[in-house]
MIDO-436068 format. One record per residue (C-alpha): residue in one letter; x, y, z. Coordinates in steps of 0.05 Angstrom, whole numbers, padded with zeros to 5 digits, always signed. Each point is the difference from the previous one (the first is absolute). Example, Ala and Ser with C-alpha at 12.3 -4.5 7.8 and 13.67 -1.06 7.14 Angstrom:
BEGIN
A+00246-00090+00156
S+00027+00069-00013
END
This chain:
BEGIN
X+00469-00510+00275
X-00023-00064-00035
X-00062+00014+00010
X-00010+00046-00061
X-00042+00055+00035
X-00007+00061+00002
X+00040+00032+00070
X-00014+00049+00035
X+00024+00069-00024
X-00014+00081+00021
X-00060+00025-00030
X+00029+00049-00062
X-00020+00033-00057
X+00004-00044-00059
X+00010+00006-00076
X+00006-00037-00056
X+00073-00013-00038
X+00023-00042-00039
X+00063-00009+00041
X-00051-00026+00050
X-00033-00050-00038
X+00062-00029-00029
X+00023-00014+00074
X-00069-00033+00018
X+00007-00035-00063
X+00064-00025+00022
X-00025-00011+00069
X-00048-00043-00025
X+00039-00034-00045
X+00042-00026+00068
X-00063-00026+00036
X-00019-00034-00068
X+00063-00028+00007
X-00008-00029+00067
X-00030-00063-00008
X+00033-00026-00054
X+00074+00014+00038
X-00035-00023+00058
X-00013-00070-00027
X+00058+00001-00033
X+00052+00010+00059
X-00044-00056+00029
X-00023-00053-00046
X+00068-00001-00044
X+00055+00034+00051
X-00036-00047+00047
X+00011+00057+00055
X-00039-00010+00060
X-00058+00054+00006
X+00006+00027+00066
X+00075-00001-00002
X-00009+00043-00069
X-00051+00044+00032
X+00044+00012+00058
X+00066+00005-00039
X-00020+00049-00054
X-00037+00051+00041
X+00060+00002+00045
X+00047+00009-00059
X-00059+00062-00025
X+00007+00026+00076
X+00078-00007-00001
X-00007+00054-00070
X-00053+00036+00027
X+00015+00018+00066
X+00064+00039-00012
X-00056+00058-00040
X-00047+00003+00047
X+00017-00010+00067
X+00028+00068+00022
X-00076+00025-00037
X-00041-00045+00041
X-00035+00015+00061
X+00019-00059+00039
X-00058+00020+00055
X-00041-00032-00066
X+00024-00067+00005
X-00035-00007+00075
X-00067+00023-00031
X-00058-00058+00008
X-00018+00019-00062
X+00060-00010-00042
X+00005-00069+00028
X-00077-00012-00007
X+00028+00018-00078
X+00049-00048+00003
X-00037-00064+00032
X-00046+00010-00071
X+00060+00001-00040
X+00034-00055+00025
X-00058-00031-00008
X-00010+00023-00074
X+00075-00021-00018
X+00002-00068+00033
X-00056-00016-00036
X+00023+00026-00064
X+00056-00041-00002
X-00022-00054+00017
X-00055+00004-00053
X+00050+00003-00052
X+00037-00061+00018
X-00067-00048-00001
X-00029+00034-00073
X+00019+00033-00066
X+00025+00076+00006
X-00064+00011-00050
X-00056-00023+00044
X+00024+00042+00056
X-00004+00069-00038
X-00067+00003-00021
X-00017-00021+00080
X+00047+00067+00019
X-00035+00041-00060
X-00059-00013+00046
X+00013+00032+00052
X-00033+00067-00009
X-00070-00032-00009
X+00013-00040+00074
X+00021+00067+00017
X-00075+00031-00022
X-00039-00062+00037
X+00036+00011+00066
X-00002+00067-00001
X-00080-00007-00014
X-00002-00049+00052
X+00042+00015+00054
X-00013+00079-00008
X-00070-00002-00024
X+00030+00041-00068
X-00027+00007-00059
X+00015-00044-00052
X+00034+00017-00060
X-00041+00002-00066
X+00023-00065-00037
X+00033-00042+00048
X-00046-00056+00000
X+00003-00001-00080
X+00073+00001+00009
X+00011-00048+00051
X-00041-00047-00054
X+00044+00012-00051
X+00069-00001+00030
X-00037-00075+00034
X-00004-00018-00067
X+00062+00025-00028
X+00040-00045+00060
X-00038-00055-00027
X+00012+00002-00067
X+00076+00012+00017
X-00006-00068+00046
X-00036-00037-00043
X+00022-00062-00041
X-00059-00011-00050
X-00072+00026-00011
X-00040-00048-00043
X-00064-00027+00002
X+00005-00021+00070
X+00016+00059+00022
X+00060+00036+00025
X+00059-00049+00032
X+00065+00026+00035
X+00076-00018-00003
X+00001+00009+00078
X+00042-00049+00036
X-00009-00002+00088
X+00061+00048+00004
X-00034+00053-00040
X-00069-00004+00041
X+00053+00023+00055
X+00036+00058-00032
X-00060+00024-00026
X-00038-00010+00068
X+00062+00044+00029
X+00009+00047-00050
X-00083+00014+00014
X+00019+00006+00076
X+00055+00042-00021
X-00041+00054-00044
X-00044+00002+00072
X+00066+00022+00036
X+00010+00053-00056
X-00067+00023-00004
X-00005+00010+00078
X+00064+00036-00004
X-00026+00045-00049
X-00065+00010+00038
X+00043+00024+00067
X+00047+00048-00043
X-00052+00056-00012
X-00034-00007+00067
X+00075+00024+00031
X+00024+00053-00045
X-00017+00045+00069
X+00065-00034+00033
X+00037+00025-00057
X+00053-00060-00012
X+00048+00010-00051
X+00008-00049-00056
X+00076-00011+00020
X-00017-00020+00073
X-00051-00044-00024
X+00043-00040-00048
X+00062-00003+00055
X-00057-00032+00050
X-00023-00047-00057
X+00075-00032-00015
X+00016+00006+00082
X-00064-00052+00001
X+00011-00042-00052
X+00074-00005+00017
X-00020-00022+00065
X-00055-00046-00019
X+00028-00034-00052
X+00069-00016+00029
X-00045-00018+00068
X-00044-00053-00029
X+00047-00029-00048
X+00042-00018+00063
X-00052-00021+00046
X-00028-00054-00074
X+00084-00024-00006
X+00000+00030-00068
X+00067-00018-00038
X+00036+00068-00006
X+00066-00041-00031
X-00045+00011-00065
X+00032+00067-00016
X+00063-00023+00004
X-00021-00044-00058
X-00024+00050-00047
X+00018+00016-00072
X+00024+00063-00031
X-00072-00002-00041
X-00034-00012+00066
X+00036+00055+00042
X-00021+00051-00063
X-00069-00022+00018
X+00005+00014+00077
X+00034+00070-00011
X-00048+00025-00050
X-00055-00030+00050
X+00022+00045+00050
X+00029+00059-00028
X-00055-00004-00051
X-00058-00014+00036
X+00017+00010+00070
X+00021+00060+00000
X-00010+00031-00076
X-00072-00021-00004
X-00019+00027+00074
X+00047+00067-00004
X-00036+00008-00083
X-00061-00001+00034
X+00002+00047+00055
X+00036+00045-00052
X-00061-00004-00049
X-00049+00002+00054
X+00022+00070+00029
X+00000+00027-00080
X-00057-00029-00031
X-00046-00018+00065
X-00025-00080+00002
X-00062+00005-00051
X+00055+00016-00048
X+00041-00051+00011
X-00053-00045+00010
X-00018+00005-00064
X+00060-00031-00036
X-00002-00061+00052
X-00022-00049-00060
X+00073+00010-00019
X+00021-00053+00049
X-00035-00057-00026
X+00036+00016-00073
X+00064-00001+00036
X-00019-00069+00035
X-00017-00025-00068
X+00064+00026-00034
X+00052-00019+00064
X-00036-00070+00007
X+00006-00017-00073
X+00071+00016+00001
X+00026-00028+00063
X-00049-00048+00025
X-00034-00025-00073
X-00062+00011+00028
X-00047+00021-00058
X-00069+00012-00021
X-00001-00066-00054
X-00075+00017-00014
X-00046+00044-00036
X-00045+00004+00066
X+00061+00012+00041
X+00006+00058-00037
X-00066+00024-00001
X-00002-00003+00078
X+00063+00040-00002
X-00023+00055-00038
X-00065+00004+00031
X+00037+00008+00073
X+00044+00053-00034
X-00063+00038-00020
X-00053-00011+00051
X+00063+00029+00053
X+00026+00053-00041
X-00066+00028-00008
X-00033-00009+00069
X+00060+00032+00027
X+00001+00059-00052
X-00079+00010+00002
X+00015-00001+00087
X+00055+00055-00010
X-00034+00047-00054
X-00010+00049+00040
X+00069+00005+00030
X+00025-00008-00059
X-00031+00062-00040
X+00010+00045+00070
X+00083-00021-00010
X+00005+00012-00069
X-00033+00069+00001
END
């Protein structure tokens, strides 16, 4: 699932391992990954981002199916709710992509990293919840993290930004596509009752992307003669995309989720923006050239790490008991 949420598993007994958090440290290593193979595959490759969308969650179905399929209650796949699932993910992944084609890999993380504070002020909103202690002093702070990572100067007249047109779009759909995520997140819990398993969830997720994607890049005339075109650097981009991230980063986290639980694997979900950092750096040359691009780094790293932790205490000290 590109949507780097959390699906939706069997309630179980959790505990904490080490085995566990390697794999959600993994897992989260993949969806830190995302954006910059993302924009990659189609800013250098010069794929077409429909036709990639569509082509690599076919080629992740093609691998995946052969596992699950004799597993998988196919009565599942007619549920309105799995397909209520997968109209938010769709949306969630078109979006996603398409945010990393129009701006840098590293503004779109800290907009994902995000996500569980939108996830707080719908909840509050929508489901008249209680808010979570902190979340308005976080939201702040990871506000002003973003903006010291997008910003160009700060002098005496203030703070000025490197920000070209194209980046007011990717970040505008990288912020629509956090929404997806967060709403995702918010309908998981409220359907644990139908008791979905994680694996029927994912096969629905690549069955509607597959068919999305490869749908609306033919109805827009993409060019799919673009593949044919590729390099051997470029198809070692598009395999690890999808073995990687596709498929390792979505089966890592349903793994992690059933052994740790999500405030545990929450909790580590910083991780992805150091893998952003690292990944762009090295294939993109997308870096953080100044001291207050650091600074906003670090203090999105932090403010995350520990709303998420100080959220998940409790869990956390039950598991490790």
């Amino acid at each position: 699932m590109q949507s780097s949420s959390s699906p939706i598993v069997l309630e179980k007994q959790t505990t904490f391992s080490w085995g566990g958090m390697g794999i959600a440290l993994l897992a989260h290593t993949g969806w830190g990954a995302y954006p910059v193979l993302a924009r990659y595959l189609q800013t250098v490759s010069d794929l077409p981002s429909m036709a990639l969308l569509g082509v690599g969650n076919l080629l992740a179905l093609a691998i995946y199916l052969p596992f699950v399929w004799r597993h998988v209650d196919k009565r599942i796949l007619r549920s309105t709710l799995i397909w209520g699932f997968a109209l938010v993910v769709v949306l969630r992944a078109i979006t996603n992509l398409l945010a990393a084609r129009f701006t840098l890999a590293i503004y779109i993380q800290p907009i994902t990293l995000m996500t569980p504070l939108f996830v707080a002020l719908l909840s509050t909103g929508l489901f008249r919840e209680p808010l979570p202690p902190l979340t308005w002093s976080a939201i702040a702070l990871s506000l002003l993290g973003a903006l010291l990572m997008m910003s160009d100067d700060i002098g005496v007249a203030g703070m000025t930004f490197a920000l070209t047109p194209s980046d007011w779009i990717g970040i505008g759909l990288a912020v629509i596509s956090a929404l997806c995520l967060a709403i995702y997140m918010i309908l998981v819990p409220r359907t644990v009752k139908h008791a979905v398993p994680g694996e029927s969830v994912l096969l629905m997720q690549l069955l509607a992307l597959t068919v999305t994607g490869a749908s609306v890049s033919v109805l827009i005339g993409e060019d799919w003669t673009r593949f044919a075109t590729l390099t051997p650097m470029d198809w070692t981009i598009f395999a690890v995309f999808v073995v990687g991230v596709f498929l390792g980063a979505n089966l890592g986290q349903i793994m992690s989720l059933r052994q740790l639980g999500a405030p545990l694997v929450s909790s580590v979900m910083a991780w992805r923006l150091i893998a952003t950092l690292a990944l762009a750096a090295l294939f993109l040359g997308e870096r953080l050239d100044s001291w207050q691009q650091i600074l906003g780094a670090l203090i999105v790293l932090a403010t995350i790490t520990i709303y998420l932790v100080r959220q998940g205490q409790p869990f956390i000290k039950q598991t490790r008991r």
